[in-house]
C-alpha positions as a Markdown table, in Angstrom:
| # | Residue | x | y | z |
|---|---|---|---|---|
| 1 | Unk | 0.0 | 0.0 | 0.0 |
| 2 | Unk | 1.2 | 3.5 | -1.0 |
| 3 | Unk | 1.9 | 5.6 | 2.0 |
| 4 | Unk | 3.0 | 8.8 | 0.1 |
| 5 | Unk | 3.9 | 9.5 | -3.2 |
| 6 | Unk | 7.2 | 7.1 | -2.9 |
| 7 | Unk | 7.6 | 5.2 | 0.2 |
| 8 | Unk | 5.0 | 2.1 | 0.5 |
| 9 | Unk | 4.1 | 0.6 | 3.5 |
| 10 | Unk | 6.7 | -2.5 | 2.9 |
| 11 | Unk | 9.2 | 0.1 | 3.6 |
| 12 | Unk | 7.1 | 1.6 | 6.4 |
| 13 | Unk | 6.2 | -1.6 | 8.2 |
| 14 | Unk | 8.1 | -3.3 | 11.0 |
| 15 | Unk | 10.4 | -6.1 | 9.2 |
| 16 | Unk | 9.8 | -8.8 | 11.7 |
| 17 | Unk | 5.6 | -8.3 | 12.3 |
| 18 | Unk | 4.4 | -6.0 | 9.9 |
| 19 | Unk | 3.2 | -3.1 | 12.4 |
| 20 | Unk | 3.0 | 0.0 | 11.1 |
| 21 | Unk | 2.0 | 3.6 | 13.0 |
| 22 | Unk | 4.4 | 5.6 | 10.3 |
| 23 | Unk | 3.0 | 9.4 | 10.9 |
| 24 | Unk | 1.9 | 11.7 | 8.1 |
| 25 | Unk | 4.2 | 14.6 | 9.4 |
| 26 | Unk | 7.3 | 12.0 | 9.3 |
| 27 | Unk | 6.2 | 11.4 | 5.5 |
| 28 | Unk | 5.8 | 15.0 | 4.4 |
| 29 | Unk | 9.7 | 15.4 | 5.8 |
| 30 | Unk | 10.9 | 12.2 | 4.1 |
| 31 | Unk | 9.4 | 13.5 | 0.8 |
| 32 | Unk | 10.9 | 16.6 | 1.0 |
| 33 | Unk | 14.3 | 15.5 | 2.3 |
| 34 | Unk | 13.9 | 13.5 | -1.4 |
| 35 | Unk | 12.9 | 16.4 | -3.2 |
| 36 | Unk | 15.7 | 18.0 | -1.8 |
| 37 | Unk | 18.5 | 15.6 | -2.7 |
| 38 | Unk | 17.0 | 15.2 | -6.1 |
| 39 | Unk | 17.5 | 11.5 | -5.8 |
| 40 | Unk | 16.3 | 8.4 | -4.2 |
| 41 | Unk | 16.5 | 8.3 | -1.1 |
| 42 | Unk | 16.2 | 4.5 | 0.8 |
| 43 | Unk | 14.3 | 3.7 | 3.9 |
| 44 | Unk | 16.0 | 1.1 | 6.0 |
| 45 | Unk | 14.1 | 1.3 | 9.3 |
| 46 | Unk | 10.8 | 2.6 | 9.8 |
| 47 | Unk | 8.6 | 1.9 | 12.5 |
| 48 | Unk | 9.8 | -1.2 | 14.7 |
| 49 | Unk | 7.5 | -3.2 | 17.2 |
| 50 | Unk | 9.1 | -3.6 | 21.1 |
| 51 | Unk | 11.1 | -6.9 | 19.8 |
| 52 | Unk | 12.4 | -5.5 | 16.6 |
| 53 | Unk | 13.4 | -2.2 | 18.7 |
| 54 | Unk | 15.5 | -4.3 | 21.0 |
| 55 | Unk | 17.1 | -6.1 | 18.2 |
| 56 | Unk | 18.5 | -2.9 | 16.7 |
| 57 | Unk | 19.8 | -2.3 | 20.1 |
| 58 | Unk | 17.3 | 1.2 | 19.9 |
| 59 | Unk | 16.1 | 3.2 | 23.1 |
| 60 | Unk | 13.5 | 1.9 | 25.2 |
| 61 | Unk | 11.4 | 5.1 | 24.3 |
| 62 | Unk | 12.5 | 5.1 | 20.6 |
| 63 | Unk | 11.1 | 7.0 | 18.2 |
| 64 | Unk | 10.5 | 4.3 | 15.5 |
| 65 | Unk | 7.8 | 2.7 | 18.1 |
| 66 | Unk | 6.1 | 6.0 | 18.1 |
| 67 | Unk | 5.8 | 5.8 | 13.8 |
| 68 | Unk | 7.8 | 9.4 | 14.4 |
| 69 | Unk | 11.6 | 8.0 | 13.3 |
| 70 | Unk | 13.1 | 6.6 | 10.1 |
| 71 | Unk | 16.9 | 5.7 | 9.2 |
| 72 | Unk | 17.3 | 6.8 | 5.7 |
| 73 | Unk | 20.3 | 6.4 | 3.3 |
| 74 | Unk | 21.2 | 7.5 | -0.5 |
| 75 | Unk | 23.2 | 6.4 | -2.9 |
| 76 | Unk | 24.4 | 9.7 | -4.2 |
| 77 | Unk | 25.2 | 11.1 | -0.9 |
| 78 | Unk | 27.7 | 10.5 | 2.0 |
| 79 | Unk | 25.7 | 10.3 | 5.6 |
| 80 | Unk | 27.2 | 13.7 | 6.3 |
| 81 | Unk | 25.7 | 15.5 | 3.7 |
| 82 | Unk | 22.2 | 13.9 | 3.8 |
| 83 | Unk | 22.2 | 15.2 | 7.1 |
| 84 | Unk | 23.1 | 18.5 | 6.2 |
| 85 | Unk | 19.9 | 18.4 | 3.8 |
| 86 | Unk | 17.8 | 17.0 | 6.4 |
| 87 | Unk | 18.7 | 20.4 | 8.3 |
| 88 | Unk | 17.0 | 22.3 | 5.7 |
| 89 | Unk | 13.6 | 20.2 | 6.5 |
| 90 | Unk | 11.1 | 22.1 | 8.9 |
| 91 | Unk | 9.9 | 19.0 | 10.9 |
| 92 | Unk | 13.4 | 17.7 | 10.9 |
| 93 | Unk | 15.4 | 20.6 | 11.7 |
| 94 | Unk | 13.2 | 20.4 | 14.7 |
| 95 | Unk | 13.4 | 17.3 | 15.9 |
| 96 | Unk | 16.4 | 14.6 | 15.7 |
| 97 | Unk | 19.1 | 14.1 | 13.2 |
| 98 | Unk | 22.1 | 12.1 | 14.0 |
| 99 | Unk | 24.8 | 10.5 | 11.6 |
| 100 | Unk | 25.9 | 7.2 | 11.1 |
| 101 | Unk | 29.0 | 5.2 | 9.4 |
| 102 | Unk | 26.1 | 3.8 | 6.6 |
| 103 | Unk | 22.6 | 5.9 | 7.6 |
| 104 | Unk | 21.7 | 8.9 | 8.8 |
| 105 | Unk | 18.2 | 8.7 | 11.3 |
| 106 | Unk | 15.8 | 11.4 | 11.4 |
| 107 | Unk | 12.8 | 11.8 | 13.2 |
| 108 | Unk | 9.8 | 14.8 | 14.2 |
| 109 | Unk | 10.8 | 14.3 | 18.4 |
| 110 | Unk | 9.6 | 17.6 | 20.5 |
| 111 | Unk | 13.1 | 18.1 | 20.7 |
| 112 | Unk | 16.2 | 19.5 | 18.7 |
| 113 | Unk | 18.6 | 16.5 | 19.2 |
| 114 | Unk | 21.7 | 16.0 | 16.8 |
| 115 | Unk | 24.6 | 13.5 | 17.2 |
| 116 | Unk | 27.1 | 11.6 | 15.4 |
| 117 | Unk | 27.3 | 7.5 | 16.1 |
């Protein structure tokens, strides 16, 4: 099932169970993080159930159980400068970005939160 114009909800979903909360605002920044870029962008975790959460060793009150968190990569840019995009997202820039070796994570948190690792 389409979620927005290009993520569906197989990239939504949680791998292991197939739950899904994804919010509408989280969408609207992942679109426009990949109008941004001007390129795909890849989705590799979305929302994530209590078991799948543990497994990727997230917090206990992680954003991707909330359907408010994704990890997103790209194949044209380096972690460092999809994060510097992400910046220039309203619902991002106001919540969490924070850089990884393969992935940078974004979410819409009620907090600014940046970090690196």
């Amino acid at each position: 099932m389409k979620r927005s114009k290009h993520f569906s909800s197989h990239r939504t979903e949680c791998p292991c169970c197939g739950f899904d909360n994804v919010r509408a605002e989280l969408l609207v920044g992942l679109e426009e993080l990949r109008k941004l870029s001007g390129y795909p962008i890849d989705l590799g975790s979305g929302t994530r159930c209590p078991t799948q959460n543990k497994l990727k060793d997230g917090s206990p009150g992680s954003y991707h159980m909330k359907g408010k968190a994704a990890d997103v990569s790209s194949r044209k840019y380096k972690p460092k400068d999809l994060a510097k995009l992400a910046e220039q997202v309203e619902v991002f820039s106001k919540g969490g970005i924070g850089i990884y070796p393969s992935h940078i994570h974004v979410d819409i948190g009620e907090r600014v939160a940046r970090w690196n690792g």
